[in-house]
DRENDO-1510 file (C-alpha; in Angstrom, 1 decimal, always signed):
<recs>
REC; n; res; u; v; w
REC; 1; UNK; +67.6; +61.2; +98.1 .
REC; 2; UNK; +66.8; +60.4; +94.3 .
REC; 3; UNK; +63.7; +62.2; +94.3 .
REC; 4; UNK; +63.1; +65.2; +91.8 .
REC; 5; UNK; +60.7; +67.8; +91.8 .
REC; 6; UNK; +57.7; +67.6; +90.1 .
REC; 7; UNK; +58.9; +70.9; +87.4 .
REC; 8; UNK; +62.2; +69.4; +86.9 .
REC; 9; UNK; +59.6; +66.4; +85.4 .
REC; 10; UNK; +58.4; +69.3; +83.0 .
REC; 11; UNK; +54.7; +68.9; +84.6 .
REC; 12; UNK; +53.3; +72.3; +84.6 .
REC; 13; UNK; +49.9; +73.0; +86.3 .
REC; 14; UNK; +48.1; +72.9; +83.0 .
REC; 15; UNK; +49.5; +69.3; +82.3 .
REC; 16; UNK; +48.7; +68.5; +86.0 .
REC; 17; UNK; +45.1; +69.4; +85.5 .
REC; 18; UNK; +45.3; +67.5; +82.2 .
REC; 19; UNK; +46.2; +64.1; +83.2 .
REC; 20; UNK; +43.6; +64.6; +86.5 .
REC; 21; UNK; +40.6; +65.0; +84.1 .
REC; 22; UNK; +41.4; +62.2; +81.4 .
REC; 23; UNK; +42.0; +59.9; +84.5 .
REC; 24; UNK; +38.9; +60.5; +86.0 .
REC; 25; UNK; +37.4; +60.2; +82.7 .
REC; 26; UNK; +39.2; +56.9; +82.4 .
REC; 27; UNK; +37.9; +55.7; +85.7 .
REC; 28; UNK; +34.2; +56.9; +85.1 .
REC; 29; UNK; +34.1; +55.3; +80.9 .
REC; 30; UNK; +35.4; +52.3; +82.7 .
REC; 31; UNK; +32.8; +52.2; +85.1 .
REC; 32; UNK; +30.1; +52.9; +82.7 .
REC; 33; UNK; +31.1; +49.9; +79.9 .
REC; 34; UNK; +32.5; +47.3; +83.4 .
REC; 35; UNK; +28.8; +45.9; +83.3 .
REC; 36; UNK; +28.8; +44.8; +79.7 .
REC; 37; UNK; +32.4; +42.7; +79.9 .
REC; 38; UNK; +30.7; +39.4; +80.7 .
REC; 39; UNK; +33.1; +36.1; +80.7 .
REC; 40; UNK; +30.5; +34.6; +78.7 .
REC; 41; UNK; +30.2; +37.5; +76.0 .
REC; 42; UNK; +34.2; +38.0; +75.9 .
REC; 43; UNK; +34.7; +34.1; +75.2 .
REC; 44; UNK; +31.5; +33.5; +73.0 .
REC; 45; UNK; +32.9; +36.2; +70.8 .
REC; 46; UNK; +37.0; +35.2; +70.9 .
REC; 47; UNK; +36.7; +31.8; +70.5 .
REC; 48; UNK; +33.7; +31.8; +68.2 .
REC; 49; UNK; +34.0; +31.8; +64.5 .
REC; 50; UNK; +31.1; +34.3; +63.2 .
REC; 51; UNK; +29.2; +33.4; +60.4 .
REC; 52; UNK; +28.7; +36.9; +58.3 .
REC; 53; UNK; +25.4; +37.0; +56.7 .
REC; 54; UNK; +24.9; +39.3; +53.0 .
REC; 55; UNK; +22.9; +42.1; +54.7 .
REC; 56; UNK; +26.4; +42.6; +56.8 .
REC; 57; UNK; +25.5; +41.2; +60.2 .
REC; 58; UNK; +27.4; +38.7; +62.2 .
REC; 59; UNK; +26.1; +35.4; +63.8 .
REC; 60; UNK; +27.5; +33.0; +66.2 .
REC; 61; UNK; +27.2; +29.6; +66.5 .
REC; 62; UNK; +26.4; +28.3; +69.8 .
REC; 63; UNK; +28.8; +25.0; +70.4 .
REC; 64; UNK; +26.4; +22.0; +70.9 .
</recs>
C-alpha cells in the first residue's frame, strides 16, 4: 500500500549495479581484514598508552 517503485526512488540500473559491486566489495574487504580484529590486539592498542620512540615507531607496554 505504501510501497513505491524502485525509479520513483531515482535508482537507475547503472546505480543498481553500482551499489551491487561496492557491497560485495564491502563484504569480501571485510572478510579479508575479519582475521586480524583480535579482542586482544583491539584492547592492547585502545587502552594502551604507546610509548613513541625518535626513529617514529610505536611501543606498547604490556600491563604487569
Amino acid at each position: 500500500m505504501f510501497a513505491i517503485s524502485i525509479q520513483e526512488m531515482g535508482l537507475t540500473p547503472p546505480t543498481i549495479i553500482l551499489i551491487f559491486v561496492f557491497g560485495v566489495l564491502f563484504l569480501f574487504s571485510f572478510a579479508l581484514t575479519s582475521k586480524n580484529m583480535d579482542t586482544k590486539g583491539l584492547l592492547r592498542v585502545l587502552y594502551a598508552k604507546p610509548l613513541r620512540k625518535s626513529d617514529g615507531s610505536v611501543e606498547y607496554r604490556n600491563k604487569e
